[in-house]
N, C-alpha and C positions, 0 to 999 in steps of 0.2 A: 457179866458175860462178855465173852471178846466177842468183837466185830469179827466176824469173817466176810469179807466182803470181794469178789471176781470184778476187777475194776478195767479188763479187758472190752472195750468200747464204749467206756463209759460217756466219754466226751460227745461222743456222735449222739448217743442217747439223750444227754442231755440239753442238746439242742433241741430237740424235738417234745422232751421229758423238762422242763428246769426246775421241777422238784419232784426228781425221779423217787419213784415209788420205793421205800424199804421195805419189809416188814420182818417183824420180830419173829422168832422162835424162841423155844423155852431155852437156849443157850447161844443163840446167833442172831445175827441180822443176815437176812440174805437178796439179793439183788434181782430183782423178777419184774416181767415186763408187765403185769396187770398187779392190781392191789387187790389185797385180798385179807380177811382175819387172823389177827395172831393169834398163838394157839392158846392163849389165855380168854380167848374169845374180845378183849378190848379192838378198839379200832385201829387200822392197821396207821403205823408209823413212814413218813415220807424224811429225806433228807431234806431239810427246808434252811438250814444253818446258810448263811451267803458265803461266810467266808469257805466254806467245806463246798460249795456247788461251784465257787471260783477256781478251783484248784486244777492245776493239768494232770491228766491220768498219771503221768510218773509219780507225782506228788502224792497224789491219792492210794499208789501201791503204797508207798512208805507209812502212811500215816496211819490208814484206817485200821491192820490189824493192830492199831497201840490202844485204838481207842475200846469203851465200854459205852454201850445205850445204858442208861439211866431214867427211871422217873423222877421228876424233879416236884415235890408236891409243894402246896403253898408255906411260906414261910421255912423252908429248907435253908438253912446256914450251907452257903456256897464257901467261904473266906468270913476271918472272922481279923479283925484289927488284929496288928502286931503279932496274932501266931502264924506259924511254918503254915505255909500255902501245900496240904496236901492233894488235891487234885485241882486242875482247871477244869472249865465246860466249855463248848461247845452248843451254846443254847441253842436248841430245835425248837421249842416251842413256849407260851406262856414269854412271863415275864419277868428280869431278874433286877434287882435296887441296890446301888451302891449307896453308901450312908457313913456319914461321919456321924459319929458318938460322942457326944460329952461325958465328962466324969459326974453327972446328976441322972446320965442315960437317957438327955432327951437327943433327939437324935435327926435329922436333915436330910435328904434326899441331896446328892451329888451327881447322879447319874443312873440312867437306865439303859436296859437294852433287852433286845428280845433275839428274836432269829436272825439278824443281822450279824449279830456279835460273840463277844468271847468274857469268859470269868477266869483272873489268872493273867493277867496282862505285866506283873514284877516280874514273872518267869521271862516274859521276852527279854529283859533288860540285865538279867541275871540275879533278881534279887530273890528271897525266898519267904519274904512274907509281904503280909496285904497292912495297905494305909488305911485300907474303908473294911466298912462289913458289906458282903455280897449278899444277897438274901431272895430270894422265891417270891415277887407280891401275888404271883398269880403263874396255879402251876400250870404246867408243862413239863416236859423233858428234855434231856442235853447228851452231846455224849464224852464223857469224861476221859482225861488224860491226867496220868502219873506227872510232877517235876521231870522226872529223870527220861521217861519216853518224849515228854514233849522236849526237852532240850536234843537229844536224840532225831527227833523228827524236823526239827531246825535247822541243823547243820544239811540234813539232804531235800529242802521243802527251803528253796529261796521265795517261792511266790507267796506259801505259808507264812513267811515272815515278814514282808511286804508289806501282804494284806493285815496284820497284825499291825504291824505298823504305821498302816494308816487307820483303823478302825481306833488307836489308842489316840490322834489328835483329835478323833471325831466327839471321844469320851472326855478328853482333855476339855476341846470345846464349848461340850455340856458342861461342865463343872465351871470353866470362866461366867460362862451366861448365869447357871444357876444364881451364882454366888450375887453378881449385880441386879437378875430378878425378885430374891427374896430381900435384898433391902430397898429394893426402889418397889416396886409395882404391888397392886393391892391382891387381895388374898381374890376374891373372886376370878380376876387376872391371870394368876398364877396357878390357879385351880384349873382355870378353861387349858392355861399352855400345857398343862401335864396329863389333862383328858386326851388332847391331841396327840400328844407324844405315845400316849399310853395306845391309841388307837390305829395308829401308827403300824405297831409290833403285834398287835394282836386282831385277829379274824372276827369280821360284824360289828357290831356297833355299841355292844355292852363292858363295861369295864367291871370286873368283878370286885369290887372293893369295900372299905365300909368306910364313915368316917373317919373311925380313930385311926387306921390306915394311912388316910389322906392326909390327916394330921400330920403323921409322923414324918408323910413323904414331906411335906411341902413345910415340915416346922414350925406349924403355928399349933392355938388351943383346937380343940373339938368347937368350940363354940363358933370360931373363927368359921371353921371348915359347914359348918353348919347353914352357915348363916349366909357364905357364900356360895353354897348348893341352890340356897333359896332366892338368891337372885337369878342365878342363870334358868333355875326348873321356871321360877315366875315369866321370861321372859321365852320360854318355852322351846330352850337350846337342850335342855337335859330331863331326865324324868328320873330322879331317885328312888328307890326300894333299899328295903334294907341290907345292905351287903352288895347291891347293883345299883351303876351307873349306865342309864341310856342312854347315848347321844340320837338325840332328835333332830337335830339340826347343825350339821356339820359347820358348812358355813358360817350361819352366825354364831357359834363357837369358836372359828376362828377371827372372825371380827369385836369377839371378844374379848379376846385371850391378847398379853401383851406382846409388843414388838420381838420378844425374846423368840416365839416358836418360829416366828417367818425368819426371822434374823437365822436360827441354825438352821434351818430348813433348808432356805437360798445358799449359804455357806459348804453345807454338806453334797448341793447338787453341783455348786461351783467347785467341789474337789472329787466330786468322782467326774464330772468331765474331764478335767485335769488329768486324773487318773488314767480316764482310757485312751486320750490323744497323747500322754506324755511315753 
C-alpha cells in the first residue's frame, strides 16, 4: 500500500508528538491526532523510524508518498548477499541482523539495528547489491522503498542523506567492534553485549529469541550459547524460557558484558553530540 500521508505541520506536531501517531488503513496510512485501531483490528502503528522523525516537513513531502508500510515478520529476508537489493526499509519496529555467510552457511552477526535505522545502505553509495544478509530476528514492521524511488528521494532529501550517512559509520562501527569482540572476549561476554544492544532497539525487557538464534548471531555452538545463558541466569542477570530472554537485572548485565557495548555506546553518543552542535 502507498503512504499517503498530509505532512502540512508535521514538525510542530512532532515536537510535542516525537512518535507521532500513524495508523494504517486497508490501503493508506493516515496522519491523525489520537491513535486509534487499524481496520484489520491489529494495534494501531506509530512512525517510530529516528531517521524518518528527523527529517524537515519539506523532506517528508518528497519522501513519504514513495514509501509502502510493511509487516516485517520474524526471519523475513530484508537483502540477501551478492543479489540486486530490491527494496530498502525503513525499520519501525522489531529487529533486523546483518550476517556475513560462509560457504558451509554458518553464519556471524555483523550488525543490528532496530528503529533507529535503515536496510539498503549500498543504494546511498550507488551500489546495487548487499555484502551481508539483512534478516527479521524479531518482527516488526518498516516502511519500504524501491532502488529507484529512494535514489529519487536523495537528490531532493539532503538531510535524508546525511542522516544515512551517519547512521552507515554507526553500522560501520558495530561491525569493527564486532569483529574484535568475537575473537577476544568470551561467549558469556558477548552474549550479555548483544542482550544490551538487543534491548536497546526493542520495548521491555524480554528478547524474543532461542538459542540456536543466538548462536547464529553471536557465531559460536548452541552449546556455547547454552552454557553461557547459564551463567548469567545463575547469577540472576537473565531468566530464560524457551524462545525468551528476560533481563532481570539490567545493570549487572552491563557489568557483565564486555568493554565492547560501553565502547559503542560512548562512541555513538559522542557523535550525535557532534552531530547536533556541528
Amino acid at each position: 500500500m502507498r503512504v499517503e500521508l498530509p505532512v502540512s505541520s508535521i514538525r510542530n506536531r512532532q515536537r510535542c508528538f516525537p512518535e507521532a501517531p500513524l495508523i494504517t488503513g486497508s490501503k493508506s496510512v493516515s496522519y491523525l491526532k489520537n491513535v486509534a485501531p487499524s481496520s484489520n483490528g491489529s494495534s494501531s502503528q506509530k512512525v517510530q523510524n529516528g531517521i524518518l522523525l528527523s527529517l524537515p516537513a519539506g523532506e517528508l513531502d518528497a519522501l513519504f508518498p514513495k514509501l509502502v508500510f510493511v509487516d516485517l515478520p520474524k526471519h523475513a529476508l530484508l537483502n540477501e548477499i551478492a543479489e540486486p537489493i530490491e527494496w530498502a526499509y525503513f525499520i519501525n519496529s522489531g529487529l533486523a541482523s546483518f550476517l556475513n555467510v560462509m560457504a558451509d552457511g554458518k553464519s556471524v552477526e555483523v550488525g543490528l539495528t532496530g528503529k533507529e535505522g535503515f536496510v539498503g545502505l549500498p543504494l546511498l553509495a550507488g551500489f546495487s547489491t548487499s555484502p551481508s544478509r539483512a534478516v527479521m530476528q524479531v518482527d516488526g514492521s518498516g516502511f519500504r522503498i524501491s532502488p529507484v524511488d529512494f535514489q529519487e528521494a536523495l537528490k531532493a532529501c539532503p538531510s535524508l542523506d546525511r542522516n544515512l550517512q551517519r547512521f552507515s559509520q554507526i553500522l560501520g562501527m558495530q561491525a569493527m567492534q564486532a569483529a574484535a569482540c568475537n575473537r577476544l572476549h568470551e561467549v558469556d561476554q558477548r552474549l550479555a553485549r548483544w542482550l544490551l544492544m538487543s534491548q536497546d532497539r526493542l520495548a521491555g525487557d524480554v528478547v524474543p529469541l532461542t538459542q540456536e538464534t543466538l548462536a547464529n548471531m553471536l557465531g559460536t555452538r548452541r552449546a556455547s550459547v547454552t552454557e553461557a545463558a547459564g551463567i548469567l541466569q545463575k547469577a540472576g542477570l537473565i531468566t530464560y524460557r524457551r524462545g525468551d530472554v528476560k533481563i532481570d537485572d539490567r545493570g549487572g548485565l552491563e557489568a557483565a558484558a564486555c568493554e565492547c557495548y560501553d565502547a559503542m555506546r560512548r562512541l555513538a553518543e559522542k557523535w550525535r553530540s557532534e552531530a547536533s552542535t556541528g
